[in-house]
VOGU-3710 file (C-alpha; in Angstrom, 3 decimals, decimal comma):
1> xxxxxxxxxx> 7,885/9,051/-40,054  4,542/7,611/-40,835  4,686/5,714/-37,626  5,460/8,672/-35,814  2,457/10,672/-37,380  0,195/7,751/-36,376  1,319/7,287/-32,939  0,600/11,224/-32,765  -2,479/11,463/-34,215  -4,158/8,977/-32,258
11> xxxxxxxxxx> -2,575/10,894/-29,054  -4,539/13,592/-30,086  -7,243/11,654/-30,821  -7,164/10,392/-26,776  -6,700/13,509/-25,839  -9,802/15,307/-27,650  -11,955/12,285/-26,317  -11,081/12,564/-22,823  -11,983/16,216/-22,579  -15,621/14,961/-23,680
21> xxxxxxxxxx> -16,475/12,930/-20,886  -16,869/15,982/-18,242  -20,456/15,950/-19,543  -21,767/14,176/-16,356  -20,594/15,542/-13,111  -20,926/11,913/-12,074  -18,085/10,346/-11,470  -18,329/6,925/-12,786  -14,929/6,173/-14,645  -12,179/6,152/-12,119
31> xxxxxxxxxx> -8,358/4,785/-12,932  -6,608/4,659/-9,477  -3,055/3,384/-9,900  -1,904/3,609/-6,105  -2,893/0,143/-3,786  -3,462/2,825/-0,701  -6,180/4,605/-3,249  -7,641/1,748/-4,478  -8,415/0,358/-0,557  -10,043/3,622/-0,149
41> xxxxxxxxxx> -12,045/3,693/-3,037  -13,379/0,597/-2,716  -13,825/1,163/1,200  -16,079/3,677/-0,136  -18,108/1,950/-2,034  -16,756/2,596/-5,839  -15,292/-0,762/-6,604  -17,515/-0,343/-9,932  -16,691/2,768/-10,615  -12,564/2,171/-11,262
51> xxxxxxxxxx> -12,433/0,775/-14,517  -8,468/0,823/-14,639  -5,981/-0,079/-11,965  -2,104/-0,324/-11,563  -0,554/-3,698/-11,312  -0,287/-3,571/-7,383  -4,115/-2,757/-6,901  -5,333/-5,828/-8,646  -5,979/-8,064/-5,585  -9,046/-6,029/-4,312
61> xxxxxxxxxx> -11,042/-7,276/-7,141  -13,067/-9,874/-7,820  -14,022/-11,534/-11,031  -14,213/-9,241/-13,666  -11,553/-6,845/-12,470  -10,647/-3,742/-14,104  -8,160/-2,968/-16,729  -4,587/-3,377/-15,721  -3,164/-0,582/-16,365  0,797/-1,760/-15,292
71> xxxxxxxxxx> 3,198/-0,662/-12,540  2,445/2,518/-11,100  6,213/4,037/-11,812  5,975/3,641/-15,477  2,263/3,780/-16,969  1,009/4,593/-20,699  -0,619/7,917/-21,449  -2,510/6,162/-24,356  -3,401/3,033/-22,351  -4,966/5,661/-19,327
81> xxxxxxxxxx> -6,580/7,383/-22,285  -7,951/4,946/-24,097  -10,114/4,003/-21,390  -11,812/7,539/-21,138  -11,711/8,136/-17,384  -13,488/11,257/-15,892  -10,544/10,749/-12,727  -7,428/9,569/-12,056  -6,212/8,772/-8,747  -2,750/7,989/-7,823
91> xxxxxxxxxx> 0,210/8,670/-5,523  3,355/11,128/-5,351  5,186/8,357/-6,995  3,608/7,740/-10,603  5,426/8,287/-13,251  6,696/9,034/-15,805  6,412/12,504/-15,692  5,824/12,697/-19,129  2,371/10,668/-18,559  1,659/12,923/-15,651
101> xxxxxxxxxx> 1,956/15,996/-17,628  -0,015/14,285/-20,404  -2,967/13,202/-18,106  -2,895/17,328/-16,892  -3,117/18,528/-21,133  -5,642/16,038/-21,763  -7,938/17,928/-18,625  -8,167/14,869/-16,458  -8,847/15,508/-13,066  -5,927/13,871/-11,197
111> xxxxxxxxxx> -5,069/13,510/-7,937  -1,636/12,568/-6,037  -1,821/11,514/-2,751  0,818/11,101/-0,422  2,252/7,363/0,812  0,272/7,891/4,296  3,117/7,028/7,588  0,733/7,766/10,132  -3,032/7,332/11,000  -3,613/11,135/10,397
121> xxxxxxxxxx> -1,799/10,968/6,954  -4,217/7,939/5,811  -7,054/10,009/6,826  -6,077/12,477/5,258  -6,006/10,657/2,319  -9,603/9,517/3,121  -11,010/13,225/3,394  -9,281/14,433/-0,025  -10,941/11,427/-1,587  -14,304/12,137/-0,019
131> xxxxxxxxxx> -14,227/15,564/-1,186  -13,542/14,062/-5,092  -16,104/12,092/-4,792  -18,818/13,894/-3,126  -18,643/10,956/-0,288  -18,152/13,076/3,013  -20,415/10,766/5,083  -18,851/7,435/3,599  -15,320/9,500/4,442  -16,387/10,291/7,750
141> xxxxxxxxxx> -17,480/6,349/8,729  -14,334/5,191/6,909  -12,315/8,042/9,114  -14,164/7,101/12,437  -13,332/3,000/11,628  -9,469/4,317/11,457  -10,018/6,543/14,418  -11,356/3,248/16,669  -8,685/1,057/15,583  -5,578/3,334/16,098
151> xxxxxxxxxx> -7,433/3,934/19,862  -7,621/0,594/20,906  -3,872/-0,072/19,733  -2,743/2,860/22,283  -4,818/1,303/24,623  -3,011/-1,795/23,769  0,308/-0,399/24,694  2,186/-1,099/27,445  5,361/0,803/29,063  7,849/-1,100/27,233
161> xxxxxxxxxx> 9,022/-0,401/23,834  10,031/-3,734/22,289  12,806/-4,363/19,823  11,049/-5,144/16,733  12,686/-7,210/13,399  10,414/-6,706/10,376  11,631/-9,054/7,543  10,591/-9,916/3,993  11,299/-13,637/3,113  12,161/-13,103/-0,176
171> xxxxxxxxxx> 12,520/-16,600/-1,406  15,550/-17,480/-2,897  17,577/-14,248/-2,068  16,838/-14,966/1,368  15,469/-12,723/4,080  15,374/-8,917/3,844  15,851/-6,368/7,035  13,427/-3,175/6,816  14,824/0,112/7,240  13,690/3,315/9,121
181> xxxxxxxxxx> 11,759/5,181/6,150  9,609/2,321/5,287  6,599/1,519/6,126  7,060/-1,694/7,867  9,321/0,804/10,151  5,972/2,729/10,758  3,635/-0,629/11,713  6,434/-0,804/14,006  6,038/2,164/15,891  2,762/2,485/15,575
191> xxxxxxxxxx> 2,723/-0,812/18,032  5,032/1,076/20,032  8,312/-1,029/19,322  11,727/0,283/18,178  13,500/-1,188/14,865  16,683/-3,166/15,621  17,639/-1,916/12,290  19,863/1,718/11,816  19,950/1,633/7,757  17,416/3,203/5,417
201> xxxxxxxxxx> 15,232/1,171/2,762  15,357/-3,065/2,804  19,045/-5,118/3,307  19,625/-8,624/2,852  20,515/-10,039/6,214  22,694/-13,052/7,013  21,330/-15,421/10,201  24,375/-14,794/11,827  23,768/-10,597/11,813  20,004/-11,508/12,517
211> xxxxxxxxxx> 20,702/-13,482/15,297  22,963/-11,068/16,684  20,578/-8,238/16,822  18,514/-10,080/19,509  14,875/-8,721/18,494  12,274/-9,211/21,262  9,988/-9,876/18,468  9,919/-10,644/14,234  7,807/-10,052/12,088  7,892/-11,934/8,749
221> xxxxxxxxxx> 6,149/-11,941/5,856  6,192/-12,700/1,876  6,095/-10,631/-0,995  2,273/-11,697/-1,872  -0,809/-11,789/-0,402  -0,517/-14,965/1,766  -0,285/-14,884/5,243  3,132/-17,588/5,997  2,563/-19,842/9,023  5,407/-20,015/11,831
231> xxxxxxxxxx> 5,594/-23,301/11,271  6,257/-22,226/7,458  8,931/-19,839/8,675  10,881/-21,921/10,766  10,702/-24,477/7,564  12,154/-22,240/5,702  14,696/-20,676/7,811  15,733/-23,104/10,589  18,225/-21,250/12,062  15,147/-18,577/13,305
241> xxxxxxxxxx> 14,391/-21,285/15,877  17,664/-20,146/17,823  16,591/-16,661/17,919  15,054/-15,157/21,506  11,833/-14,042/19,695  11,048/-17,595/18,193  11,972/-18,955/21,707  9,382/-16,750/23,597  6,936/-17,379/21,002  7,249/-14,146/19,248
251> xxxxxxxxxx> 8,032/-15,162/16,086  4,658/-13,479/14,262  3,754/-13,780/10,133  2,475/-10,390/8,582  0,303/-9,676/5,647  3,091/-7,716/4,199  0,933/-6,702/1,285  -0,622/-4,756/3,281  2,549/-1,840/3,680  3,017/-2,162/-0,199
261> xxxxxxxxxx> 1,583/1,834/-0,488  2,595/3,058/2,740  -0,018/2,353/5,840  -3,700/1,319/4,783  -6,405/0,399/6,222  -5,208/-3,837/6,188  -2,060/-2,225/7,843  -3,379/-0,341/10,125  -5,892/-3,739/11,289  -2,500/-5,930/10,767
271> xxxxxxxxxx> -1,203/-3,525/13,827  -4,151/-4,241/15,675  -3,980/-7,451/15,679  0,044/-7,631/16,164  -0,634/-5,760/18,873  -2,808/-7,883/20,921  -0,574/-10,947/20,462  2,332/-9,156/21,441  1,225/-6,969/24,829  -2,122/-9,460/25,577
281> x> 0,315/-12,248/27,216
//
């Protein structure tokens, strides 16, 4: 019982604290516990304004990065509290819902964007963070950057639509097969390809059922931040040297870290770049 009180009174506590910091109209404390936020914000400029980030957000900072805050599916309402944040920024996906409804009690500002699947979704994203943050002619460069690249990778295009493997090596369990509602299936047609795959979410594949789908091209990568050679690949997986795609050279590693939150920015320059190696030969 006593433990309970305590927990609850120092909830309270939190709670009555974080409706003092509205003071300043400034926004200076931000939390943002969604990676696709977090590239935005710091786009913008207000890498020292996010004192707490989710676990997935950590690799755009340098030494001293913020708080970690944990996994954006199951955060603490007293660990977001604690650090007194005037906003919180995350996506459609946080949880629990009990934090979520805490966060709204305590009168945080809080806003839930949507995993972006398409250029216009992403800058949409970019506008609704703008707004927050009084930042509508940082948006509007950041929107006109996405704008230029997503041009120049129609201009890319060429009539064919080539059949497209995305896989995640995923060490020891092997190689994974991306689905149609992720967002490795959007890279993919944003380069104009089609997904060999007819299943939803990621499925271990065998070499043999690989192999047998006959992709025109793969794309590989790891479940980090490191960009995995070819050489790397066919180290690891031999048997991709028999496939058409290695054969024709279009075996191709991917910063997969960059599709963790849907498309970003790195995604949307990862299709760029896939693109001219793919239609520039």
């Amino acid at each position: 019982m006593r433990l309970f009180l305590s927990r609850l009174f120092s909830i309270l506590y939190l709670l009555i604290s974080a409706n003092t910091v509205f003071a300043d109209s400034h926004i200076n404390r931000i939390i943002s516990v969604d990676a696709n936020a977090t590239e935005i914000l710091t786009s913008l400029g207000y890498s020292e304004q996010i004192i707490g980030a989710d676990i997935t957000s950590q690799p755009f900072f340098r030494e001293p990065s913020p708080a970690n805050v944990g996994y954006h599916r199951s955060l603490n309402a007293e660990g977001l509290l604690a650090l007194q944040p005037q906003l919180i920024i995350g996506s459609n996906h946080m949880g629990p819902n009990a934090v979520v409804a805490m966060i709204n009690k305590a009168n945080i500002p809080l806003i839930q964007l949507d995993s972006p699947h398409s250029p216009e979704e992403l800058i949409s994203n970019i506008t609704t963070l703008g707004k927050a943050l009084n930042a509508p002619k940082k948006a509007s460069e950041l929107i006109q950057r996405v704008n230029k690249t997503s041009n120049q990778i129609k201009a890319l295009k060429q009539g064919t639509s080539p059949r497209i493997a995305f896989l995640l090596d995923v060490g020891d369990r092997g190689l994974s097969l991306a689905g149609k509602d992720t967002a490795a299936n959007t890279l993919i047609t944003i380069i104009g390809g089609k997904n060999v795959s007819e299943f939803n979410s990621y499925k271990s594949i065998s070499m043999e059922s690989l192999l047998s789908m006959n992709a025109d091209i793969i794309l590989i990568g790891q479940r980090n931040t490191t960009l995995i050679t070819p050489e790397q690949i066919l180290s690891n997986h031999p048997l991709l040297a028999h496939a058409e795609a290695s054969k024709n050279n279009q075996l191709i590693s991917i910063h997969s870290g960059s599709l963790i939150a849907g498309l970003s920015l790195a995604a949307l320059d990862e299709a760029e770049r896939i693109s001219r190696r793919i239609y520039a030969q």
